[in-house]
C-alpha positions in Angstrom: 41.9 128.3 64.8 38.8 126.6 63.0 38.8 123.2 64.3 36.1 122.4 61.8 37.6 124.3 58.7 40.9 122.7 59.5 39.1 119.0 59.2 37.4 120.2 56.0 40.3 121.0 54.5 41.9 117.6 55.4 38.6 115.5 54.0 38.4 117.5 50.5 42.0 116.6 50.1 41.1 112.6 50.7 38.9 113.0 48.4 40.6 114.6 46.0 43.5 112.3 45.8 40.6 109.4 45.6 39.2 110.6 43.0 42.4 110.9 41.4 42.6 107.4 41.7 39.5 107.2 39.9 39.6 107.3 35.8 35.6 107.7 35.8 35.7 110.3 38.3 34.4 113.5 36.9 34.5 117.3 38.3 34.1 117.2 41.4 32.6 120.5 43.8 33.9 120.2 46.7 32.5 122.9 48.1 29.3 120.9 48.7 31.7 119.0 51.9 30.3 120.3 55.1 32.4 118.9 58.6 30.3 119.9 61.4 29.7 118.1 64.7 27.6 114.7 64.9 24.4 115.2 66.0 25.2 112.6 69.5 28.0 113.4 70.6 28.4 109.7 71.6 29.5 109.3 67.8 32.6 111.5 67.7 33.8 115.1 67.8 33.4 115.8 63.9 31.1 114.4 60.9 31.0 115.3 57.2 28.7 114.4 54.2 31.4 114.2 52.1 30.6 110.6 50.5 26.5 111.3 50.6 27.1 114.4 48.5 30.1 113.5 46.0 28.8 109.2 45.2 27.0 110.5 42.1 29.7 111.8 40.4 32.4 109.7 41.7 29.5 106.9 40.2 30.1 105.0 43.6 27.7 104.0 46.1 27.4 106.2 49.1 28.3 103.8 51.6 31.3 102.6 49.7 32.9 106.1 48.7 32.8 106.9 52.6 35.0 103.4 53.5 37.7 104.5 50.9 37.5 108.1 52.4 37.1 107.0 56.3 40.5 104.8 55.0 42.2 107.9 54.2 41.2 110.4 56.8 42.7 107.4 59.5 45.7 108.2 58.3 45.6 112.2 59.1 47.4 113.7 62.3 45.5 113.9 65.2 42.6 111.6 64.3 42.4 108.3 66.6 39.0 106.7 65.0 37.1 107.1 61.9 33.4 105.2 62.0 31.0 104.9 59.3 27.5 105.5 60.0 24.1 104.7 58.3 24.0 104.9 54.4 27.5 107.1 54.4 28.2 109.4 57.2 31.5 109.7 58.6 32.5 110.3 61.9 36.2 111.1 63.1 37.2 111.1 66.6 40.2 113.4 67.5 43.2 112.4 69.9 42.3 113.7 73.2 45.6 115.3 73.1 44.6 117.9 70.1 42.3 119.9 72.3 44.7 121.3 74.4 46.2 123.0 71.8 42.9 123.9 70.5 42.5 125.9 73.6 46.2 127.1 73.9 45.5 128.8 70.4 42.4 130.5 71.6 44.4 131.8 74.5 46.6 133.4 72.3 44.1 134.7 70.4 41.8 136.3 73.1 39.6 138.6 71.7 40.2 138.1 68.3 39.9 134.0 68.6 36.7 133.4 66.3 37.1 136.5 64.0 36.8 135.2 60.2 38.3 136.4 57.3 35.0 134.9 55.5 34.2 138.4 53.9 37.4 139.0 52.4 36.7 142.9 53.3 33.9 143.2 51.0 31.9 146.1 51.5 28.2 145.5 52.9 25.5 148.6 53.8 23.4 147.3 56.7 20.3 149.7 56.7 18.0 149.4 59.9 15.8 150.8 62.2 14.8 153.6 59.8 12.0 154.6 61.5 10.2 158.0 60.2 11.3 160.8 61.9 7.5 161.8 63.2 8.0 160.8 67.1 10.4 158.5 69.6 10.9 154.8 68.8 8.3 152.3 69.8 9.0 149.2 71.1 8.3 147.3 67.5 11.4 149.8 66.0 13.4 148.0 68.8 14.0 144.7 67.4 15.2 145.8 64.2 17.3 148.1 65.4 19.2 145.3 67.7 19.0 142.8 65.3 20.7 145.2 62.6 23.5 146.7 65.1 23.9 143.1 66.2 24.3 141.4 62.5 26.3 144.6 61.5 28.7 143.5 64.3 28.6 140.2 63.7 29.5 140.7 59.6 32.5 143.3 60.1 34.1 140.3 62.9 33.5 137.7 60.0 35.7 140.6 58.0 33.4 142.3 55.8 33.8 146.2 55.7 30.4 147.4 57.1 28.8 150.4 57.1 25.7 151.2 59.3 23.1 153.4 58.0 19.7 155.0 58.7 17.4 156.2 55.9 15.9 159.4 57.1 12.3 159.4 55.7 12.1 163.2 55.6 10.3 163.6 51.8 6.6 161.8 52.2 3.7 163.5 53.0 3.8 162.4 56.9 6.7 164.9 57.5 3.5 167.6 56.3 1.7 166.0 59.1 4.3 166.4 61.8 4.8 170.1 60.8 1.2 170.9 61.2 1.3 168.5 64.6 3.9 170.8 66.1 2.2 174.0 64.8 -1.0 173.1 67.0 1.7 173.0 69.9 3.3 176.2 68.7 0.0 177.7 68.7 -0.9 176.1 72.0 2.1 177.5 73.7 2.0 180.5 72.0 -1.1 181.3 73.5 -1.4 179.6 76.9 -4.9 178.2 75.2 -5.3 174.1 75.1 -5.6 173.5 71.6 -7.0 169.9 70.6 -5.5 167.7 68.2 -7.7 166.5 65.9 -7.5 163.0 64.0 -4.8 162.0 61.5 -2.3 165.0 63.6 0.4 163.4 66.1 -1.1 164.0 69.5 1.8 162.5 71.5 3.0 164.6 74.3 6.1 164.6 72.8 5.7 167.3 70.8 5.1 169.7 73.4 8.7 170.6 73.9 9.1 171.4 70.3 5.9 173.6 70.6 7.6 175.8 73.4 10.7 176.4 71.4 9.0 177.4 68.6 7.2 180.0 70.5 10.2 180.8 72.2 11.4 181.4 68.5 9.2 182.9 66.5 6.5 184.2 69.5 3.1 185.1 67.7 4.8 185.8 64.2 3.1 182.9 62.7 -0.1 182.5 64.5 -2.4 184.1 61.5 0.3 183.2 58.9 -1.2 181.4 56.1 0.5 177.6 56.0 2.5 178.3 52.6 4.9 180.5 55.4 5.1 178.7 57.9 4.8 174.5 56.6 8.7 174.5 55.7 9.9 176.0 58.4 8.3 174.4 61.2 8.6 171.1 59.4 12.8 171.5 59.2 12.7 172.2 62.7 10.3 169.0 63.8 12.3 167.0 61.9 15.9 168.2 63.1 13.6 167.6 66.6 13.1 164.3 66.1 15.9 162.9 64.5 17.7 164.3 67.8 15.2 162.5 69.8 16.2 159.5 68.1 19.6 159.3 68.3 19.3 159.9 72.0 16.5 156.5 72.1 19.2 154.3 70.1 22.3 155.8 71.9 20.2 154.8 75.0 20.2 150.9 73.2 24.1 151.1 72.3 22.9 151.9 69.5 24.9 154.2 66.1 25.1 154.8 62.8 27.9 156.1 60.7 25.2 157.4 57.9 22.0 159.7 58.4 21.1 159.5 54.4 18.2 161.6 53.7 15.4 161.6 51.8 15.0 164.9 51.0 18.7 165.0 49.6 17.7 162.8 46.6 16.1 166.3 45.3 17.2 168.4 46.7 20.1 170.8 45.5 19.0 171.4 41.9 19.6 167.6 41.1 16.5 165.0 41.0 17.9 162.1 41.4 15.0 160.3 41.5 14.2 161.5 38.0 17.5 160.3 36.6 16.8 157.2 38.4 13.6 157.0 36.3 14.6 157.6 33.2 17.7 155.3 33.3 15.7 152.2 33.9 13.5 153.9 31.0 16.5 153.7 28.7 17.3 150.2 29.8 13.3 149.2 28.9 12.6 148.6 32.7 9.9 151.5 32.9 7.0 152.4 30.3 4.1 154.3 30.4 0.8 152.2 30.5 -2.1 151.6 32.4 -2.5 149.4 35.5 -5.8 146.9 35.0 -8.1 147.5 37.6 -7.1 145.4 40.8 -9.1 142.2 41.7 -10.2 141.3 45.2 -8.5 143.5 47.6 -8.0 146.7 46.3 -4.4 147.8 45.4 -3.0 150.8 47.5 -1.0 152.4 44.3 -3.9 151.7 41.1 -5.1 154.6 39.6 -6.4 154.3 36.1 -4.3 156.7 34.3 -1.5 156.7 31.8 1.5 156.6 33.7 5.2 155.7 34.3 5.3 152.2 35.1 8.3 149.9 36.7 8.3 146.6 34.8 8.0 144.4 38.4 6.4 141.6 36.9 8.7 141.0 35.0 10.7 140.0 38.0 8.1 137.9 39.9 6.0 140.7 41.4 2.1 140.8 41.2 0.9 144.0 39.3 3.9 146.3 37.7 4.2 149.7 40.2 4.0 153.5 39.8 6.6 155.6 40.0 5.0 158.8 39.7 1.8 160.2 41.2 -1.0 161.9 39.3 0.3 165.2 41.3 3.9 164.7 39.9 5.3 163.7 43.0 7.3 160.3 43.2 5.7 157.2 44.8 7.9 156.2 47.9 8.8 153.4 45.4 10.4 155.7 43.3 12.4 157.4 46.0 13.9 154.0 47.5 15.1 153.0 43.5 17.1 155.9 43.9 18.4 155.6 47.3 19.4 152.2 46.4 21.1 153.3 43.1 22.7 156.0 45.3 23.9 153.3 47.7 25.5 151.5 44.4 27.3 154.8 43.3 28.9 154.4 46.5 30.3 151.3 46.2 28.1 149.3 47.9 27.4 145.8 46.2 25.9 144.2 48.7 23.1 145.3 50.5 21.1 144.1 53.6 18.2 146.0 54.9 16.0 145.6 58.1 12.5 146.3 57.6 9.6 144.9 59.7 7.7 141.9 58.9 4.4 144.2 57.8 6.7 145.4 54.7 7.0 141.8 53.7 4.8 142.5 49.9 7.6 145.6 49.4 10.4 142.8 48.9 10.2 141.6 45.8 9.6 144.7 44.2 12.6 146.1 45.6 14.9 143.4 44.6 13.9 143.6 41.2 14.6 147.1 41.3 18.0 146.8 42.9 18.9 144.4 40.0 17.5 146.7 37.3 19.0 149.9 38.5 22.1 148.1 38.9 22.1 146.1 35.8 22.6 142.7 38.0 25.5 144.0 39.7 24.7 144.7 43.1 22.4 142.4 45.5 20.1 143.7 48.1 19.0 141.3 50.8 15.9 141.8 53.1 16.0 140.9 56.5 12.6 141.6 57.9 12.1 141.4 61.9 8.6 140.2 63.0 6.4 141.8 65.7 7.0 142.2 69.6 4.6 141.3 72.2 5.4 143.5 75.2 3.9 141.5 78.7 4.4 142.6 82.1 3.7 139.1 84.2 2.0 137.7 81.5 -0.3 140.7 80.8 0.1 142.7 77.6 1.1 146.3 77.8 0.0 148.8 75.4 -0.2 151.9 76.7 2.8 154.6 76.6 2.8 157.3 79.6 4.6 159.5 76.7 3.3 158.5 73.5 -0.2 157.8 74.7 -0.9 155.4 71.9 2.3 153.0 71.8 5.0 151.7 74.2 8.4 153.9 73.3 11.6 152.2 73.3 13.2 154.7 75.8 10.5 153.3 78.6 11.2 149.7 77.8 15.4 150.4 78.1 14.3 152.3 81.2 12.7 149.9 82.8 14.7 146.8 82.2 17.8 148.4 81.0 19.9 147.8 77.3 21.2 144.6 78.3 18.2 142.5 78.8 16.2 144.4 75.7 19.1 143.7 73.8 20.2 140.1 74.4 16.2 139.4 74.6 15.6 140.9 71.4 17.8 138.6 70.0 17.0 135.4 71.7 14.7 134.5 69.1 14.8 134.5 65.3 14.2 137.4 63.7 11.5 136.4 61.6 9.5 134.8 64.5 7.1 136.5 66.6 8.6 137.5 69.8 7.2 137.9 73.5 8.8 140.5 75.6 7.9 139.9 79.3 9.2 143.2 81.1 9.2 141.3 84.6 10.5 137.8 83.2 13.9 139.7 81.7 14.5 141.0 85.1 14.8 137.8 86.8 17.9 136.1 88.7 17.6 133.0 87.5 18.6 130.2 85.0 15.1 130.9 83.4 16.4 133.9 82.1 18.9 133.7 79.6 20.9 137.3 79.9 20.9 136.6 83.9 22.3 133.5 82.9 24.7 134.2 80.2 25.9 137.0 81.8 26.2 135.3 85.4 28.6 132.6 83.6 31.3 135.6 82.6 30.5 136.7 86.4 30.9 133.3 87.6 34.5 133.2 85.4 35.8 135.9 86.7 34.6 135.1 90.5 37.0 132.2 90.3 39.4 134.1 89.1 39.5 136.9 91.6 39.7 134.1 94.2 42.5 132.6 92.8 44.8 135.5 92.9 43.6 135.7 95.8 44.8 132.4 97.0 48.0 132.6 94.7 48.8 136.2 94.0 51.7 135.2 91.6 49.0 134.2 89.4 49.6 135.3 85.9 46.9 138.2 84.9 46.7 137.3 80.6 45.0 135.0 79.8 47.8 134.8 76.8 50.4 133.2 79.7 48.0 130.7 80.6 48.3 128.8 76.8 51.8 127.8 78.6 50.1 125.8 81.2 50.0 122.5 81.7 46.7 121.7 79.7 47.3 118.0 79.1 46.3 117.9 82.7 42.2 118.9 81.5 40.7 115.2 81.6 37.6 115.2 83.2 34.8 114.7 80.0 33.0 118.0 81.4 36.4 119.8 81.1 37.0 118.4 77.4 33.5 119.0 76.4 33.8 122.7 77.6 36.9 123.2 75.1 35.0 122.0 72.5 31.8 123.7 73.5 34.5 126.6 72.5 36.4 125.5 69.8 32.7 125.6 67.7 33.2 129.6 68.0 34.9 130.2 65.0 33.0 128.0 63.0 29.6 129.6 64.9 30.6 132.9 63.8 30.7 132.1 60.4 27.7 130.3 60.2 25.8 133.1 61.5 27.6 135.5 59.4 26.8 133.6 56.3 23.2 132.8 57.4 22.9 136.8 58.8 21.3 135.3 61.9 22.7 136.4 65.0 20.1 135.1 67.0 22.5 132.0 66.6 25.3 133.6 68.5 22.5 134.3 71.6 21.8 130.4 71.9 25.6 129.3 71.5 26.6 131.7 74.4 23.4 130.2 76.3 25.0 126.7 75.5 28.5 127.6 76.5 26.9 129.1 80.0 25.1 126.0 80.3 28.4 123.7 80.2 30.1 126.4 82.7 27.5 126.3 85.4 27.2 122.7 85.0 30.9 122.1 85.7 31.2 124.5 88.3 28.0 122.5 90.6 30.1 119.4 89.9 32.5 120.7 91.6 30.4 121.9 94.6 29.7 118.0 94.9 33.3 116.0 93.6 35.5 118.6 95.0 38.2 117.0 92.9 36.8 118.9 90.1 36.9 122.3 91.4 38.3 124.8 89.9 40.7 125.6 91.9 42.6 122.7 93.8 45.3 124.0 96.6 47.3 121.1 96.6 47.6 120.9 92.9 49.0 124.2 91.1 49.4 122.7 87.4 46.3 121.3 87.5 44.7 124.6 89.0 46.5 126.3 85.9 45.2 124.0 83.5 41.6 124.8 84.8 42.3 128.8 84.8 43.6 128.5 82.0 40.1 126.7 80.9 37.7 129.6 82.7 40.0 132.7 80.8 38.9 130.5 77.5 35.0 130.2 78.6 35.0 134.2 80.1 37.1 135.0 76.4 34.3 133.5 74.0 31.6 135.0 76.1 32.7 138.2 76.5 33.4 138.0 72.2 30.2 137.0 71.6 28.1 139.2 74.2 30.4 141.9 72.6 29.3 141.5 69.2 25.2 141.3 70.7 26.0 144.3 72.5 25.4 143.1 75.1 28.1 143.8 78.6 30.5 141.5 79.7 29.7 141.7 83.6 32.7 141.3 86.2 30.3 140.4 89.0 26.4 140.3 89.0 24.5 143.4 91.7 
């Protein structure tokens, strides 16, 4: 039950029989009517733009359009006042009586009270975290890894059909580089001698595992074997190494994927994709061979003054047009993710969100040009990048890794703190903000730290109701049976405020959804905790507000009925953050 979608519906239906009213009136999009709650409370429960967004083209002043529609919406069910504010705001207040109901249907509802039809079941391919398979997850893959499990969540309960996936980068030249990295620790425990690892090589401890069972494999067979032997095979198994590495780091976060799409497979098999990627958008005019102009300023990564196959990014907005094939005859890493992309199309995807971090910001527009060429306009791709994380420990910044020696791995952070407070944390910010990540701060008890706190309010819920049964043991256990209770009987303003603190979770969800900001789902849960906590110590002080009153059973079912609603929505929404759902706090 949208309280808010409901109300919407009933204003573009004023205004629609207005304007029928209304020989000048013209086409109207109503679309453009948003009903959302006033900004001060004080002025109502609900407020919509309809008259400041539809005067021009019913050719009425603002001001006046919202008196004929304020006349109209006085007349719907459920509304007891309808104010006009400022140059043509409207603001309804609803019967006090309609709340109960409100909460009666989310009762009903329980778990699934908030979940949107919004995406009609379109499919939607959430990429994230793909981090290259070379080592374990830093701290910086963490926050793009929560923030795409989270909005992946977050879009199949607002009913798209999502799939998760996780781009193996398994083709580039640093893949070479981890091969000859776990040779020198093949080599080193081969022969019981410390071997050093020189610069540009992985030297993370790491790898030493993977060094032992390759010696434990292959003993000294490749110790004077030129590279051309040994490069693919130790390579397949450092890969296969780390991949496995990985999925144990990102199970450790809550954390899968229902694709592992790799790189290599876009060549692999007697069919180059990439190739017939290339000369498709050749066909279609979207790649020629030319020359770059020499770069001005900073120097460009990708110039090299040669004749060469070119994809036409300026034409889409992009600075300088971009290679797609090196003077070796390998492809540029630009060329490999037009395929991918294309191969995501073939598959039905037509929308398409990836997570990248905020260092791959330039990459963007190139990539949606791409996406629209390959596709011919078809299929979308939107870009969702995750900016950096400051790791602090009492204020301090941490930097060193006991494992990785030159970065802080995700698996010590979730260690240390554990996947709740990395997770909700990670999320407690926007994404495209620069987050700080205070390893003793997320630990805290207190109301200063928002997972304690969010999660103490589900804890506090079902506190109260433990010691209910325990008072009454014939107590219903659903939550369901309690939408038959008495609710009329919830009067107190911190009682109706709470129900519609809760009623906003529908519309919430698809806000965020449509936004693909979950971070909005961590501060609404911190609100609803808020309201909780802040009832609750009322009632340590006006014991007539207490949850539970003895000499009162309706009224003590009214206000269960009120804490299965608040421990409902948070349990939903720390669900869809991945975050748990505590019963009582340790």
């Amino acid at each position: 039950m949208n309280v808010y979608a409901i109300f919407a519906d009933h204003v573009r239906e004023a205004v629609a029989a207005l304007a029928g009213e209304l020989p000048e009136a013209g086409a109207l999009d109503l679309s453009r009517i948003v009903v959302e709650p006033p900004r001060d409370a004080a002025h109502g429960d609900l407020a919509t733009n309809a008259a400041m967004v539809l005067a021009k083209d019913l050719k009425m002043k603002p001001r006046d359009l919202a008196e004929k529609i304020a006349a109209r919406l006085a007349q719907v069910p459920n509304v007891a006042k309808v104010d006009v504010a400022g140059p043509g705001f409207i603001n309804l207040t609803l019967d006090a009586g309609y709340w109960p109901g409100v909460l009666a249907a989310l009762l009903r509802a329980g778990a699934d009270f908030g979940r949107s039809d919004l995406g009609g079941g379109e499919a939607v391919n959430v990429e994230y975290v793909s981090a290259n398979p070379t080592g374990p997850m830093h701290v910086g893959h963490c926050r793009g890894a929560v923030f795409g499990d989270a909005l992946a969540s977050l879009l199949a309960f607002a009913g798209y059909k999502v799939t998760r996936e996780y781009y193996i980068n398994d083709a580039g030249a640093q893949v070479d580089v981890l091969a000859r990295s776990a040779y020198l620790r093949y080599r080193e425990a081969a022969t019981g001698e410390t071997v050093e690892i020189p610069d540009g090589l992985y030297p993370g401890d790491y790898l030493v595992p993977v060094g032992k069972t390759l010696a434990e494999v292959h003993g000294s067979e490749y110790l004077e074997s030129p590279e051309s032997e040994w490069l693919p095979i130790f390579r397949t198994f450092a890969i296969g190494a780390m991949m496995e590495m990985i999925r144990d780091d990102l199970q450790a976060l809550g954390i899968s994927f229902d694709v592992f799409f790799s790189e290599r497979s876009l060549t692999a098999a007697g069919i180059d994709r990439v190739g017939l990627t290339i000369e498709q958008l050749r066909r279609t005019g979207e790649v020629y061979e030319g020359r770059l102009p020499p770069p001005k300023g900073a120097p460009i990564e990708d110039w090299e003054d040669r004749e060469q196959s070119l994809f036409r990014s300026t034409a889409h907005g992009d600075d300088v047009d971009r290679p797609l094939v090196k003077s070796d005859g390998s492809y540029t890493y630009f060329a490999g993710d037009i395929a991918y992309h294309k191969d995501k199309f073939d598959r039905g995807f037509r929308r398409m969100i990836d997570v990248w971090g905020a260092d791959h910001g330039g990459y963007v527009k190139r990539m949606q040009a791409a996406v629209k060429a390959v596709t011919a306009g078809q299929a979308t791709l939107d870009v969702e990048l995750c900016q950096l994380v400051r790791l602090l420990r009492n204020g301090e910044q941490v930097r060193m890794s006991k494992r990785a020696g030159s970065f802080v791995t995700l698996r010590e952070v979730v260690d240390e703190v554990g996947r709740d407070a990395v997770r909700f944390m990670m999320l407690f910010r926007k994404n495209d903000a620069t987050l700080d990540f205070d390893l003793a701060k997320v630990i805290e008890q207190s109301r200063e730290n928002p997972v304690f706190y969010v999660q103490y309010a589900h804890a506090r819920a079902q506190s109260i109701l433990r010691n209910a049964k325990e008072q009454h043991a014939d107590l219903p256990e659903s939550g369901a049976i309690y939408a038959h209770a008495p609710l009329d009987r919830l009067t107190d303003e911190g009682e109706l405020g709470l129900v519609k603190r809760l009623a906003g979770w529908p519309r919430l969800v698809e806000q965020a959804a449509h936004a693909r900001e979950p971070h909005r789902v961590a501060f609404y849960l911190h609100e609803v905790a808020s309201e909780f906590h802040g009832q609750w110590n009322r009632g340590k002080d006006l014991p007539h507000l207490r949850f539970i009153i003895e000499n009162d059973r309706e009224l003590t079912l009214a206000r269960l009925a009120l804490v299965h609603g608040v421990a409902a929505v948070l349990a939903s929404g720390l669900g869809l953050l991945g975050v748990e759902a505590v019963d009582e706090m340790k």
